[in-house]
BAVEXTI-192020 format. One record per residue (C-alpha): residue in one letter; x, y, z. Coordinates in steps of 0.2 Angstrom, whole numbers, padded with zeros to 4 digits, always signed. Layout:
<atoms>
aXYZ
...
</atoms>
This chain:
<atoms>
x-0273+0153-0263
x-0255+0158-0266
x-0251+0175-0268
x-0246+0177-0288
x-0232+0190-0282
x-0220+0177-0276
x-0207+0173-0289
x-0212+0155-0297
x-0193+0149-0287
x-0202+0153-0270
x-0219+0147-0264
x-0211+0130-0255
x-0207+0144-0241
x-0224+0150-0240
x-0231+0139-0222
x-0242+0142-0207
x-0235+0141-0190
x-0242+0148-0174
x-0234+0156-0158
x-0234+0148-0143
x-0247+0163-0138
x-0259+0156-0150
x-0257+0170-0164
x-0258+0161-0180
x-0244+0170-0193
x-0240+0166-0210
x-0222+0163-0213
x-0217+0167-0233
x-0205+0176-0245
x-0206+0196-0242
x-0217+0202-0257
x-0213+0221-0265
x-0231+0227-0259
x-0224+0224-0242
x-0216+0241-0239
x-0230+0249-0229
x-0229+0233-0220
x-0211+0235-0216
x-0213+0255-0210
x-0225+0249-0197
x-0214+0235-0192
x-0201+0248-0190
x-0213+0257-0178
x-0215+0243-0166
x-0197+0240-0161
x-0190+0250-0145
x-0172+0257-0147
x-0164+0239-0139
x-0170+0228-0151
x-0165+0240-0167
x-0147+0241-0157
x-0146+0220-0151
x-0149+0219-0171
x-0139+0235-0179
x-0126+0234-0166
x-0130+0255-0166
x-0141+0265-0165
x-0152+0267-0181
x-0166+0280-0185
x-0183+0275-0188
x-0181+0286-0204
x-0165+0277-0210
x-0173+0261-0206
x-0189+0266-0217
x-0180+0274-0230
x-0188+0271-0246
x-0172+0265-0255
x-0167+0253-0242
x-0184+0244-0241
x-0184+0243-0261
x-0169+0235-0259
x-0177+0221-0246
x-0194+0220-0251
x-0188+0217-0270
x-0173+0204-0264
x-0176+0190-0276
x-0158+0187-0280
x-0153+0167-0281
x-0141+0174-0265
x-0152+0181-0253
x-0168+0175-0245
x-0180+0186-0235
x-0196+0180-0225
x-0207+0188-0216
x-0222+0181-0200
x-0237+0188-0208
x-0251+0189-0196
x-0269+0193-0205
x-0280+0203-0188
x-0294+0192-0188
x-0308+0206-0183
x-0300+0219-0196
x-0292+0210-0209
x-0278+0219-0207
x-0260+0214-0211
x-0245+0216-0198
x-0229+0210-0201
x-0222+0203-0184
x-0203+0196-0189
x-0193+0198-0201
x-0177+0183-0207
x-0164+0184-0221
x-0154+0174-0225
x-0138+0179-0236
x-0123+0169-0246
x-0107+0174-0244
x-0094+0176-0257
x-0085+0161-0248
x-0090+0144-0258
x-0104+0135-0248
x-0106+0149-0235
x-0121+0161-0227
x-0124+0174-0215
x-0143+0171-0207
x-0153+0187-0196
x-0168+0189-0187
x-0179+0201-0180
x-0194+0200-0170
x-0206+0215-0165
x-0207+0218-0147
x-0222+0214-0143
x-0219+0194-0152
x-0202+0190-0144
x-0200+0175-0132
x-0216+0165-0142
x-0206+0155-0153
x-0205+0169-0170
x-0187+0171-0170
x-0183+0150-0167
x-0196+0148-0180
x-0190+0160-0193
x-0171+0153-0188
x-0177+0137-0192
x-0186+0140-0208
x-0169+0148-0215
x-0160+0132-0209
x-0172+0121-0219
x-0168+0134-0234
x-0149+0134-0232
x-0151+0116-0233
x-0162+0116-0249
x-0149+0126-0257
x-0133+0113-0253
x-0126+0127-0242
x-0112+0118-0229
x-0110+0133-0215
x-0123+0144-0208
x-0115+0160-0198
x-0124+0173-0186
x-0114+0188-0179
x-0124+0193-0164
x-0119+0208-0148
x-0113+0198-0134
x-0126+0203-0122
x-0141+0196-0133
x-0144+0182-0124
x-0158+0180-0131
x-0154+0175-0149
x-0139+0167-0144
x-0150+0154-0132
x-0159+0150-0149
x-0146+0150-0160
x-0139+0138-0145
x-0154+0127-0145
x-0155+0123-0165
x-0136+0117-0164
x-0123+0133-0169
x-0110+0133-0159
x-0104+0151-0151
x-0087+0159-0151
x-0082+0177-0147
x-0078+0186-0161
x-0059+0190-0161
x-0053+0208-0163
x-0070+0213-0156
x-0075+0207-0138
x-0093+0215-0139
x-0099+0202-0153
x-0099+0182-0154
x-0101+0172-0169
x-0113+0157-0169
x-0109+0144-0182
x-0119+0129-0188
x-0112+0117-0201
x-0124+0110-0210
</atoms>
């Protein structure tokens, strides 16, 4: 049964997927409730990945600040999209979220900016493609024409996905540590 908290707009981005190490995850809009969710998410990132997505450094008390995740957990906006891998422990009941996407209009016509972010333990099994992919599918539902991704130039990582599901790359002028990918959609 489908949770009643997703807003009426949003349960055609609720799906199953499993990683390619067998854990079944729910992929779906991030609810308000999930705030405890997002503090322990926050808890299972090393300093790297916070840093390949912050492009700094970022305290595990900013990041769980209780403003900033009302701000993300409530972001219904008809400009911003966030999903999150939901896995339900199978022993426990317990919830975990494992990655976390958004994707986010820009004020130019037609245009988004997408981001992902997958906790250690779940990267390199398919999350961060999977999540990628899903915002793709949304962009697309939504008429946009150009997805972008500002990423460091050392992740290698998310640009060899962003690679793989068609964005092109380019360095980033004015700033020789990032690169942009761009898809046209």
């Amino acid at each position: 049964m489908l949770n009643p908290s997703i807003p009426p707009k949003l349960p055609q981005y609720v799906s199953s997927w499993i990683l390619n190490d067998g854990t079944p995850v729910t992929i779906r809009p991030i609810l308000p409730e999930d705030e405890p969710l997002m503090v322990s998410f926050h808890e299972s990132l090393s300093d790297r990945t916070v840093y390949m997505r912050y492009f700094c450094s970022m305290s595990f008390a900013a990041r769980t600040a209780h403003e900033r995740l009302v701000r993300i957990c409530h972001s219904y906006s008809e400009s911003e999209v966030v999903l999150v891998a939901e896995h339900k422990d199978p022993e426990t009941g317990e919830r975990h979220i494992l990655g976390v996407g958004r994707l986010n209009e820009l004020r130019t016509d037609g245009e988004a900016e997408v981001a992902v972010l997958v906790s250690d333990q779940y990267q390199c099994k398919g999350l961060g493609t999977e999540l990628v992919r899903q915002l793709i599918r949304i962009a697309r539902d939504k008429k946009l024409r150009r997805l972008v991704a500002e990423m460091l130039n050392d992740n290698l990582a998310i640009q060899n996905t962003l690679r793989k599901l068609g964005f092109r790359l380019r360095l980033v002028p004015n700033d020789p540590r990032s690169v942009q990918g761009v898809l046209e959609l």
